[in-house]
N, C-alpha and C positions, 0 to 999 in steps of 0.2 A: 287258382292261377296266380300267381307272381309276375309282376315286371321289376326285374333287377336292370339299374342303367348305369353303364360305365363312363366315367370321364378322367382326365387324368394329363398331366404336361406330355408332349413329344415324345416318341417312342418309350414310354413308360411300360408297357406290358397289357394295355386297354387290349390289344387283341390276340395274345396269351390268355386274357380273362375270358375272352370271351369264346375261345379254342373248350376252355376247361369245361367251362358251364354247357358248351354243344354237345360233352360229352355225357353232360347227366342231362341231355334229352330236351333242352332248352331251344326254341326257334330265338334265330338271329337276325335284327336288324339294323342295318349300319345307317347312319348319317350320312356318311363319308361314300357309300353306293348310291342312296339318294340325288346327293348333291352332283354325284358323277356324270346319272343318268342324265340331268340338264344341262351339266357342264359340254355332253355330247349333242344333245340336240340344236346346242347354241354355237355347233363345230369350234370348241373353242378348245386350246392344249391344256390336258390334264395337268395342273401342279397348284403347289399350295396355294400362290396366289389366286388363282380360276374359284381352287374350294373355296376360298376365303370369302372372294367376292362374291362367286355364286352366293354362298349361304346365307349373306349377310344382306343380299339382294333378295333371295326369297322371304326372309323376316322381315324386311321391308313393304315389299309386297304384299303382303297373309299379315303375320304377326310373327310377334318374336319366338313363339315357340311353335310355328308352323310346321318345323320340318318333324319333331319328335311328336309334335300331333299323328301328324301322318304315318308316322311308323308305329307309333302306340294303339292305330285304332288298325292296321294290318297287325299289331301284337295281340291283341284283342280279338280278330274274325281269328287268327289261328284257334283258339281258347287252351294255347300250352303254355307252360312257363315261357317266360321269354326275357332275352336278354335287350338292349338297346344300347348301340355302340356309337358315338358317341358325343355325349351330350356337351355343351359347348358354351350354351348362353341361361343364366340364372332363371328367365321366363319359360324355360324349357324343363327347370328343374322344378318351380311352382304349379306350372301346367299338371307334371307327374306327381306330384303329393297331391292335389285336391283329388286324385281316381283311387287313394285307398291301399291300393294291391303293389304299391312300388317301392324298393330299396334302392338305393345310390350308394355305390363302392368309385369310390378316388384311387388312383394307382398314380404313386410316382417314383422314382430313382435317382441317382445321383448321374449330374448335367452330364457327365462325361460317357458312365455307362449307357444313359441313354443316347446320347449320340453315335456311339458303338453299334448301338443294336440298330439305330436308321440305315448306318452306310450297310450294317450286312442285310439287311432287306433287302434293300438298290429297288426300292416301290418309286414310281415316275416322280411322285412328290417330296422324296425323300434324299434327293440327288442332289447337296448341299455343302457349302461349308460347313466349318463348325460356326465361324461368325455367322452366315447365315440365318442356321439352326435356331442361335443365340436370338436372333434379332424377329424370327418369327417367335420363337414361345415368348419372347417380352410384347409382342404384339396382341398374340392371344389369350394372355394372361389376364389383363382389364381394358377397360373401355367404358367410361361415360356413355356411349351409344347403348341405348339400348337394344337393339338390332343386331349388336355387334358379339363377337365372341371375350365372354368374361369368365377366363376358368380358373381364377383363384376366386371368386365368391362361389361357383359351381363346385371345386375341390370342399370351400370351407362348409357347404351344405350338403356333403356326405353321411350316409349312416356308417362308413366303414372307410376308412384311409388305410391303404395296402403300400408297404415299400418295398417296391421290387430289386433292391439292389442284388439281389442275394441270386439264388438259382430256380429254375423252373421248379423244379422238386418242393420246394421251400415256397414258389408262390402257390403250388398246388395244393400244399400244406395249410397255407392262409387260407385258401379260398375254400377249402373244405369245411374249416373251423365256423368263416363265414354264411356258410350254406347252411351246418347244421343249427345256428344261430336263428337263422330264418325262417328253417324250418320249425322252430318252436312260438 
């Protein structure tokens, strides 16, 4: 059994990645459902800022890699490969290397084409400028908190950085390469 964990800048293709790997028979667990479900219980409006805080409130609360605990050890009772989407804060990504069975792929693209791909989602969180946009990924990028979302030390502690500029075809192409990499 495998756990491969995606992380990656703002509409990068994290859930292209993880579209591909469903398709070679991987269970899926998302951060971003996690953090939803509490986002709902605390009747509060779904959008990045709710994720943001939410998430950074449950690391607070637990520890900094609480949430991908909790998804790792429901990736674990499945006992199938499993993907885990996606990873956000550095203690999330040391949590997953002391259990042995885990890869990290970083997916990123260029600022513009990934804003492209947000507005054609039109996902509740996604419904932005492109200042916006700008101003959340430099948000989530670092952080001294440790609590906090830091995904340029998370990208730099990749086994695998993916550019998805190019076309699905071509990221299916990487990620295949990736796969049979793993599997050896």
């Amino acid at each position: 059994m495998i756990i491969i964990g995606i992380t990656g800048t703002l509409g990068a293709g994290k859930g292209t990645i993880v579209e591909i790997l469903k398709e070679k028979g991987f269970a899926h667990f998302s951060a971003r459902d996690f953090i939803i479900e509490r986002i709902k219980e605390e009747h509060l409006e779904i959008n990045r800022d709710s994720l943001t805080t939410i998430g950074n409130l449950l690391r607070q609360e637990h520890s900094p890699s609480y949430i991908i605990e909790s998804l790792y050890n429901k990736a674990k009772a499945s006992g199938k490969n499993s993907v885990i989407e996606s990873i956000r804060n550095p203690m999330e990504v040391e949590f997953l290397r002391q259990k042995g069975d885990f890869v990290l792929i970083a997916v990123d693209a260029h600022m513009e084409k990934r804003y492209e791909r947000i507005v054609k989602r039109q996902s509740l969180t996604d419904n932005v400028s492109f200042e916006t946009f700008k101003q959340n990924e430099e948000r989530e990028m670092q952080s001294k908190d440790k609590n906090s979302q830091n995904l340029r030390v998370c990208i730099e502690k990749a086994d695998f950085l993916v550019d998805n500029s190019g076309t699905i075809e071509e990221l299916k192409d990487k990620i295949e390469d990736i796969w049979q990499k793993i599997k050896k």
